[in-house]
Structures are given as C-alpha cells and as structure tokens.
DOKOL-582839 format. One record per residue (C-alpha): residue in one letter; x, y, z. Coordinates in Angstrom, 1 decimal, m for minus. Last residue first. Layout:
+------+--------+--------+--------+
| resn |      u |      v |      w |
+------+--------+--------+--------+
|    a |      X |      Y |      Z |
...
+------+--------+--------+--------+
END
This chain:
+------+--------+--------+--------+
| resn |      u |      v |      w |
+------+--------+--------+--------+
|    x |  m25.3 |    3.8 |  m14.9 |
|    x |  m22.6 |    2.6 |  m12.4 |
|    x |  m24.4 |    0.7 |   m9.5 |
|    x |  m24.5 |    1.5 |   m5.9 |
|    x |  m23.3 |   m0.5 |   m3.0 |
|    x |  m26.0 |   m1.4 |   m0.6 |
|    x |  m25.9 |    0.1 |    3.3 |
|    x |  m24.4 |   m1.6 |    6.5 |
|    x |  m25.5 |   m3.5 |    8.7 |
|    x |  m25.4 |   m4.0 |   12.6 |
|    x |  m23.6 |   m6.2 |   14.8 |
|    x |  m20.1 |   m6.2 |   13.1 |
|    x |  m19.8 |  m10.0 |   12.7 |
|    x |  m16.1 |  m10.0 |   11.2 |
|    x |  m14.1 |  m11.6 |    8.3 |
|    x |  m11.1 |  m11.2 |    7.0 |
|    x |   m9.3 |  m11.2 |    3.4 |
|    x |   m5.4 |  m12.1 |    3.1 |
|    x |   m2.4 |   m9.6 |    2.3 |
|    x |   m0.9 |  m10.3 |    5.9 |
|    x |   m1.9 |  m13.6 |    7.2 |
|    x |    1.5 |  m14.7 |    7.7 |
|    x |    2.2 |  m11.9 |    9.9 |
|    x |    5.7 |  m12.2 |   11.5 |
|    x |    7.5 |  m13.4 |    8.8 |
|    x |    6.0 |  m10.9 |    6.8 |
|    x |    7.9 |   m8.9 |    9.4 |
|    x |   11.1 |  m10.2 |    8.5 |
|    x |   10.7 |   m9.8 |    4.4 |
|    x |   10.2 |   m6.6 |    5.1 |
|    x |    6.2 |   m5.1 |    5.3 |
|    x |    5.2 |   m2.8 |    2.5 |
|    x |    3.3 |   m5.1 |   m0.1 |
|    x |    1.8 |   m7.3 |    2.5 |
|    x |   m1.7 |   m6.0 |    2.3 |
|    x |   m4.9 |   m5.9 |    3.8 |
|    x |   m8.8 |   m6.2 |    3.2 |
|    x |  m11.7 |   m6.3 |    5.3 |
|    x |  m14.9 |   m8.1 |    5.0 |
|    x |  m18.3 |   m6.7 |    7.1 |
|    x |  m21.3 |   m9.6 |    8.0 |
|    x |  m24.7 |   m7.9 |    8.4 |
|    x |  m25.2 |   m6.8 |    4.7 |
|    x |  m28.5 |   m8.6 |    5.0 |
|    x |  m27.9 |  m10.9 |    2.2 |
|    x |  m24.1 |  m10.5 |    3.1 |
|    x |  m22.1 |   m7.7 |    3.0 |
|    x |  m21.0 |   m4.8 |    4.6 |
|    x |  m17.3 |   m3.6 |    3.2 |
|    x |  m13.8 |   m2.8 |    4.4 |
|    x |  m10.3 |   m0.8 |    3.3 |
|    x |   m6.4 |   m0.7 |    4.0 |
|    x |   m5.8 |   m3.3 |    6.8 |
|    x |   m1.6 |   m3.2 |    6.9 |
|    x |   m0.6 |   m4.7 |   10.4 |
|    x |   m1.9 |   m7.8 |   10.4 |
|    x |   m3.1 |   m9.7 |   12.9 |
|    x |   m6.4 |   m8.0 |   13.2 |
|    x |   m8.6 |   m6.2 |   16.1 |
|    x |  m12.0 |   m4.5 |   15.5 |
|    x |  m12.3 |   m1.7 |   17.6 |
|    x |  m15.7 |   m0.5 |   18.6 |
|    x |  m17.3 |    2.8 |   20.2 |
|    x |  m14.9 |    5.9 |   19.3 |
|    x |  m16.7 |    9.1 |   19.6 |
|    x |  m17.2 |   11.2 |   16.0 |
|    x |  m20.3 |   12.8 |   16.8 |
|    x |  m22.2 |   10.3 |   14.2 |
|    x |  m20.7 |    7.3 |   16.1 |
|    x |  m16.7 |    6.3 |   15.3 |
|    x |  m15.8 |    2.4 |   14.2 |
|    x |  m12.4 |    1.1 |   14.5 |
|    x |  m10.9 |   m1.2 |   12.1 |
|    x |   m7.6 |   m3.0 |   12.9 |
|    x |   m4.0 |   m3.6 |   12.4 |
|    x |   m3.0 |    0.1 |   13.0 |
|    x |   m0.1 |    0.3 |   10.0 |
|    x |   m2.9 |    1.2 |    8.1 |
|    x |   m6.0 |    1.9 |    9.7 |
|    x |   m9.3 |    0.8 |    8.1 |
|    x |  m12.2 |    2.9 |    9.3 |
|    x |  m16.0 |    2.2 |   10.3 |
|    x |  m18.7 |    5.0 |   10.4 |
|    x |  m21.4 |    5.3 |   12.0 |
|    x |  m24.5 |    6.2 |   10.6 |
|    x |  m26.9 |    3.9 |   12.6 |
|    x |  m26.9 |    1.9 |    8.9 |
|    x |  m23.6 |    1.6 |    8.8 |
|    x |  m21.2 |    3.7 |    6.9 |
|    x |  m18.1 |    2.5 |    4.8 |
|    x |  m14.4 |    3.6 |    5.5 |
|    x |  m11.1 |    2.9 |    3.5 |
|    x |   m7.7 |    4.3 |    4.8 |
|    x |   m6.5 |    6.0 |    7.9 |
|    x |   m3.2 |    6.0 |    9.1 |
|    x |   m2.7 |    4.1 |   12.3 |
|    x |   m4.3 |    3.9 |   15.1 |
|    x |   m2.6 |    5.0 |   18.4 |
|    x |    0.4 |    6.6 |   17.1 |
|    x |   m1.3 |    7.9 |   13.7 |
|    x |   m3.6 |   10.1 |   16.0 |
|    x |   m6.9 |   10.6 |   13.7 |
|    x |   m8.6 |   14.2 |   13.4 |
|    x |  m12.3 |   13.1 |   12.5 |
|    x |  m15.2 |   15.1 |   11.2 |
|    x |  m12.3 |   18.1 |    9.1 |
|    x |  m14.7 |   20.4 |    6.4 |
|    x |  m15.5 |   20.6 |    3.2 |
|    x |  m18.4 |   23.2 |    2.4 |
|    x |  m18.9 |   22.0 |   m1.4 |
|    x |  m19.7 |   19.0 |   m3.4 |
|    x |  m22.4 |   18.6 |   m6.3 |
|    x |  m24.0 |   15.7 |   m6.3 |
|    x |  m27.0 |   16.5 |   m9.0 |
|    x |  m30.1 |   16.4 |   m6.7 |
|    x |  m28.7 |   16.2 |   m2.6 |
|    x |  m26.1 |   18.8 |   m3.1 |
|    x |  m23.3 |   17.0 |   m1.1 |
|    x |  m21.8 |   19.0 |    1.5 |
|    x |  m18.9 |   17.5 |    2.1 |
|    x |  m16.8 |   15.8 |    5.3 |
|    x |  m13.0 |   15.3 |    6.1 |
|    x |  m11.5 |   12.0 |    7.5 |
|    x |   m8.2 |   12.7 |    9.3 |
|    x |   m4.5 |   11.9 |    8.9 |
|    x |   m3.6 |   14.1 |    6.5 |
|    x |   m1.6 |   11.6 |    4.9 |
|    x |   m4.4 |    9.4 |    4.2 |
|    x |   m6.8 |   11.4 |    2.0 |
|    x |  m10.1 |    9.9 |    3.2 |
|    x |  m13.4 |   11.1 |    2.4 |
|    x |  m17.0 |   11.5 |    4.1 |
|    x |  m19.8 |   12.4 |    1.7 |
|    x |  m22.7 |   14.4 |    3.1 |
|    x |  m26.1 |   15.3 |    1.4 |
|    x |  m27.1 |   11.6 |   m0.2 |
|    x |  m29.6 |   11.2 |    2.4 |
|    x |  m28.1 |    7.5 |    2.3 |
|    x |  m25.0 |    9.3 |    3.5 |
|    x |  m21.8 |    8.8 |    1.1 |
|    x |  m19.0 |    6.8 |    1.6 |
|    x |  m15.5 |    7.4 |    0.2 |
|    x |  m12.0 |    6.3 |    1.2 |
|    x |   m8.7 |    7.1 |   m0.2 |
|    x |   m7.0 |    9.1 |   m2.3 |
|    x |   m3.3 |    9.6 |   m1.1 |
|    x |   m1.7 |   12.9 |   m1.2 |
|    x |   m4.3 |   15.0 |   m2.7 |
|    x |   m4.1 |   18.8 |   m4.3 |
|    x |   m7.2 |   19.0 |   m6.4 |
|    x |  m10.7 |   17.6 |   m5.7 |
|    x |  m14.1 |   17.1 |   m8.2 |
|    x |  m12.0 |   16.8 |  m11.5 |
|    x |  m14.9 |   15.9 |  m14.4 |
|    x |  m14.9 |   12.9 |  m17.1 |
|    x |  m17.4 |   12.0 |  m19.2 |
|    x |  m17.6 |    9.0 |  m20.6 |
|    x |  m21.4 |    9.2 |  m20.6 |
|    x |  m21.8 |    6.8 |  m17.8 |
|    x |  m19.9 |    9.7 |  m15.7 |
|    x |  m16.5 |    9.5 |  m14.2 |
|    x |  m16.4 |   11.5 |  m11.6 |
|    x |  m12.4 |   12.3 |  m10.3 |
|    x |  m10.3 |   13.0 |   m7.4 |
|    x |   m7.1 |   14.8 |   m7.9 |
|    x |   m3.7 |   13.4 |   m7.0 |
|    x |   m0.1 |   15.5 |   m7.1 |
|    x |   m0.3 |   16.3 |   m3.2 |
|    x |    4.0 |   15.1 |   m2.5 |
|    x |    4.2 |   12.5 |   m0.3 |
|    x |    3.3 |    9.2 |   m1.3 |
|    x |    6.2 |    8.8 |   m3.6 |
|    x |    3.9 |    7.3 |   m6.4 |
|    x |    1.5 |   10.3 |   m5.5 |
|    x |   m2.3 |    9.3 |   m5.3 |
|    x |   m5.5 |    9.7 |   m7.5 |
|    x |   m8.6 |    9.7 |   m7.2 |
|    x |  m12.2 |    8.0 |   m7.7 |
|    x |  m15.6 |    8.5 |   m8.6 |
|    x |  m17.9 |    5.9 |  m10.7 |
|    x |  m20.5 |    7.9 |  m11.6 |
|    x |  m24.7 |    6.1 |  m10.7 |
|    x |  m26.4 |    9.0 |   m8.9 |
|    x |  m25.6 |    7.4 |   m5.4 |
|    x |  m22.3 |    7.1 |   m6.2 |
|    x |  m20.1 |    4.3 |   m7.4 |
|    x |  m17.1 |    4.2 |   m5.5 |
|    x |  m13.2 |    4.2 |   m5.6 |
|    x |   m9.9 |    4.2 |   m4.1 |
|    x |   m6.6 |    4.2 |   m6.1 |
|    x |   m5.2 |    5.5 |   m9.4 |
|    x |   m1.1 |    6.3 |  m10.1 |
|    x |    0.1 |    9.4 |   m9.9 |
|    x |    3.4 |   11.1 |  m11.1 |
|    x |    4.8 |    8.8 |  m14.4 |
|    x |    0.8 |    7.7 |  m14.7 |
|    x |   m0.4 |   11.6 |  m15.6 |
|    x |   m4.5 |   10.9 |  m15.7 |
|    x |   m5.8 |    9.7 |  m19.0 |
|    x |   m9.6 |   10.8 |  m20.2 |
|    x |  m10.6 |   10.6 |  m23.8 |
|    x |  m11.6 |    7.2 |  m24.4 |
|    x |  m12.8 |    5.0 |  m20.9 |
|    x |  m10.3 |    1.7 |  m21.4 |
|    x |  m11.5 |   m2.0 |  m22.6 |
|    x |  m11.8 |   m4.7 |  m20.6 |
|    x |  m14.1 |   m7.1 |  m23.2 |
|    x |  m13.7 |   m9.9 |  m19.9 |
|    x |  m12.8 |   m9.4 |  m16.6 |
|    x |  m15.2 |  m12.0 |  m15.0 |
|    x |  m18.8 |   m9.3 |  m15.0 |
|    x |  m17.9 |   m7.6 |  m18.4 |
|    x |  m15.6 |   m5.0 |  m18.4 |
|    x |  m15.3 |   m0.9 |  m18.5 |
|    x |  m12.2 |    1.0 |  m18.1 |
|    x |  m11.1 |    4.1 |  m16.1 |
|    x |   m7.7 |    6.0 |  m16.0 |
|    x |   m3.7 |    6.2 |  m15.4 |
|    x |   m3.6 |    2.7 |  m13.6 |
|    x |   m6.8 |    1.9 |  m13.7 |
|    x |   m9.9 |    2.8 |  m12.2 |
|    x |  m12.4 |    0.0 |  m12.6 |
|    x |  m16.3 |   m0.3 |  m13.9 |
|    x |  m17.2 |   m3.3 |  m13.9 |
|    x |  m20.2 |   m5.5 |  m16.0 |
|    x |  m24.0 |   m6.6 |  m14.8 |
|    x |  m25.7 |   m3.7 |  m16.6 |
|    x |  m26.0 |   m1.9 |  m14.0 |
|    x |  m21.8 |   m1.8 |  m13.5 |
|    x |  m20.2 |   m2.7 |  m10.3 |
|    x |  m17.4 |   m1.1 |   m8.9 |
|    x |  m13.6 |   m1.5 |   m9.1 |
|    x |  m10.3 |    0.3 |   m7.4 |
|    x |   m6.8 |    1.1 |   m7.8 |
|    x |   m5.6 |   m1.5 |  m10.7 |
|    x |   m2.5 |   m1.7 |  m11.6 |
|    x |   m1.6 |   m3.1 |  m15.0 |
|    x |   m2.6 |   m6.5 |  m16.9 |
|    x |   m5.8 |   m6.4 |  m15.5 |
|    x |   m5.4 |  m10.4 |  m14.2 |
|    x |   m9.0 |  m12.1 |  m13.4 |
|    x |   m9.7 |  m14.0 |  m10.1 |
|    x |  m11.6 |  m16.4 |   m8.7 |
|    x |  m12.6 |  m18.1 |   m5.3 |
|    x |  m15.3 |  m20.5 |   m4.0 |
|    x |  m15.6 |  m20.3 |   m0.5 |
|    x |  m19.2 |  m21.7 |   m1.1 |
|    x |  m21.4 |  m19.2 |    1.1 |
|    x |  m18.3 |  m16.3 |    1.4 |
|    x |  m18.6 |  m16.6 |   m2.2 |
|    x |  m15.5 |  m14.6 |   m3.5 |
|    x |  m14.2 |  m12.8 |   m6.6 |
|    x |  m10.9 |  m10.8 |   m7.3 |
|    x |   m9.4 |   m8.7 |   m9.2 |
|    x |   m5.8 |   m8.3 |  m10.4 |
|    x |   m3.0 |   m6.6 |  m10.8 |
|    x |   m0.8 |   m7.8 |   m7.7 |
|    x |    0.0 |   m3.7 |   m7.3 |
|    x |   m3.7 |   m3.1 |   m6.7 |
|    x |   m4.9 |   m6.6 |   m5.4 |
|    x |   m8.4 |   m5.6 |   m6.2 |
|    x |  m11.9 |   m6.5 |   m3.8 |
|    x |  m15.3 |   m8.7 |   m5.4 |
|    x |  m17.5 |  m10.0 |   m2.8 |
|    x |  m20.1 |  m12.6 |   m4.2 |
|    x |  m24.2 |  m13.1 |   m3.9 |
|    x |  m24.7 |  m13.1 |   m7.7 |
|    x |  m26.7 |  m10.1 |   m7.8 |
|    x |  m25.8 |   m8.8 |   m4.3 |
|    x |  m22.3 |   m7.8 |   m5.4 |
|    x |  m20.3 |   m6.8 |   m2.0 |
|    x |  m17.6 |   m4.3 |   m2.4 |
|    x |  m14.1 |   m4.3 |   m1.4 |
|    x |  m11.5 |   m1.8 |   m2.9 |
|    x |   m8.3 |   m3.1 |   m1.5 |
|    x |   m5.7 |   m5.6 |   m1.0 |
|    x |   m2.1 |   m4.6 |   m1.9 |
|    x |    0.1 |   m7.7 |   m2.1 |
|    x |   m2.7 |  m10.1 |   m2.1 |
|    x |   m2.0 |  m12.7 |   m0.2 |
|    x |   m5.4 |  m14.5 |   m0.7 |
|    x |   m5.7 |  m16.9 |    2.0 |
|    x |   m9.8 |  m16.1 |    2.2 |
|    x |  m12.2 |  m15.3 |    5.6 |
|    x |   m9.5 |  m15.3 |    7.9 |
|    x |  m11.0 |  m14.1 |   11.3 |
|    x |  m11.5 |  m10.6 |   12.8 |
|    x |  m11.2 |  m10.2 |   16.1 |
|    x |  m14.0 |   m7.4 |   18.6 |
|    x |  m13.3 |   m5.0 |   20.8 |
|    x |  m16.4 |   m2.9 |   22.2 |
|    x |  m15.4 |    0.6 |   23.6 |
|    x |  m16.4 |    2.0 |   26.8 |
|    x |  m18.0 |    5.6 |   26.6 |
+------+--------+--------+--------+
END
C-alpha cells in the first residue's frame, strides 16, 4: 500500500507549552484545546482567527463540552464544571485523585454523555494512573487501573469499540463497549507502534471510513491506520512534540493538531519555533461530532 504524505500549516501562534485536548464546538463554530502545564484553555475561530483564552489556575489535562452550553474539565487532581469562557469553575464534590503521584490528562465525552478521563504518573514511568467516568450525576467510577500515561480515546459511532492510548506501551489497545450502558471489557492490542519510526503515540480521533489518525510524540507528525491497522497517510510537522488532533469544521472536513514545547531544550526550541502552536491540515475525509456532557 503506498502512503499519502501530507504538511500541516500554522493555523494559531499559540506556544502553548503543553497543547492538548482539541475538540471542535459546532455551536458557536470554534475549536477549544488546553495548554496543560500553561494552565489554560483556549478558543479559536478558524473563520475569524479570533483567539481567547481563560486561565484554570492549576493544570488542566483535558476539556469537553457541556449540553448545556458550559465545560466539563479534568483538573489537576479531579473534574470541574464552567460556563462556556471559564467562568463559575467550580470543582466536581466528592471525587479527588492523589495529585502528589498523578496528575490528570486526556479526555472525552462519550457517546452516553460522561466525561471520561485518566490519569498519568508525574515521573511518567511508574503505572500509578486510572481512567475515570465522570457521570452528570457527580458520580465518579474507575474504568482502568495500572496506566502510565492516559491518553487517547475515540469511540466507534456503533458505540461497541473504544480505541485508547496509554503512551508508554507504545500501542493503541481496543474495548468491547456494551453498546446500551458502556460497559468495557475484552481489551485487546489493534496497533503495536515502533517508537523509532513514529514516535510515541498520543491522541487519536476516527474518521468517518473508520480509520484512525494518531499523534506521535517525539514523531512530528500524524499518521492515519485503516480498520486492519495498515498505514495509509502521514501527515508531516515541524515540530517534534504533536500530542493530540481533532475534525472540525462545518463538515468536520478540516483536522487541527496540537503540540508542545514543554520538553524540548532551550537549543531545540531554537530549532522549532513553531513548537507549542496549533496546525492545520485538509485530511480528505471527515471525521465524527464530539459528544456532549449530560
């Protein structure tokens, strides 16, 4: 199978120090991604270029959009609810996760309206994260134990598979996804990734042929994989660190892709002054509508 290479442009000068988390909000036609360790989220019109941002006043992993208009984010050491621009943030009650060993990262809304995301180790070694369902409830239950690095999630619009990423391992397992209430079992390896060629892999979404595309970190690019797990496109970037990416558009033709700066030296952000910024690509297909908390 020849594989398609394709370049990402600069969609947004953002030097964020740890992009991530992008999803599109079709309400208000914007993207909205976090700059975890910058402490902040983010909001662009690809249409206007205009640009805002909110500060969280801690880390924040991961955000998703709320039904009611508002966010849903996974904090440093658990969840919080906002309005639309950051305002009323106010933690979930009853649910912390250990912040001296973990810190949050990745997440998504579902297709049955939880927030779910997990955990990673501060050293980035040791498998101290869980991943977690928040529920519109409050309610909080542990769906994995023993993770490295929580990363990406993307479920099937049959809602019976969901593909996830825990970096370290270097691969992107499958679930069985019981199609009524989301229950996960049967996990399984899809992809076994070879760090020297690609990186390590990070945040995925699915297009609507059901391939899936994958950030590599340390990779500088985005490589998409069929169904049967072939590799078909590579989407080249200059910078190193591309940690996650996300259909959007009115059509959810046009996919964005966040990076970072955060672990490059001071000599090789010299080298990639467009490390930590947001990017743009023409993927030549679509890809599927973000869900809503609640």
């Amino acid at each position: 199978m020849s594989v398609r290479e394709l370049r990402a442009d600069v969609a947004l000068e953002v030097q964020a120090l740890l992009g991530e988390g992008p999803v599109w909000d079709d309400r208000d036609s914007s993207l909205l991604f976090v700059d975890i360790e910058g402490e902040r989220v983010h909001r662009f019109d690809p249409s206007t270029g205009a640009h805002t941002s909110f500060a969280t006043g801690a880390v924040v992993g991961s955000v998703g959009l709320r039904a009611d208009g508002g966010l849903v984010l996974a904090m440093l050491g658990g969840f919080a609810l906002s309005g639309p621009s950051g305002e009323d943030l106010e933690p979930v009650a009853g649910f912390a996760a250990d912040a001296t060993r973990v810190r949050f990262n990745d997440g998504e809304v579902d297709p049955w309206g939880r927030f779910v995301a997990g955990t990673m180790d501060w050293g980035k070694t040791e498998p101290l994260g869980e991943l977690y369902e928040l529920s519109p409830d409050g309610s909080v239950t542990t769906l994995v134990t023993g993770v490295t690095i929580s990363n990406g999630l993307a479920w099937t619009p049959d809602h019976r598979t969901l593909y996830y990423v825990d970096t370290p391992t270097l691969g992107v397992d499958v679930f069985d996804v019981d199609p009524v209430d989301g229950t996960l079992s049967g996990r399984r390896r899809h992809l076994d990734i070879e760090e020297a060629e690609h990186g390590r892999p990070d945040g995925i979404a699915l297009d609507v042929e059901g391939c899936l595309w994958v950030a590599f970190y340390g990779g500088s690019r985005v490589c998409r994989f069929t169904p049967d797990g072939q590799l078909d496109t590579i989407v080249r970037l200059p910078a190193s660190c591309v940690t996650s990416v996300a259909f959007a558009g009115e059509d959810l033709d046009t996919l964005f892709v966040t990076t970072a700066r955060t672990d490059l030296e001071a000599s090789a952000r010299a080298g990639e002054p467009h490390a930590g910024d947001l990017f743009v690509v023409e993927p030549g297909t679509s890809g599927l509508s973000p869900a809503r908390f609640g």
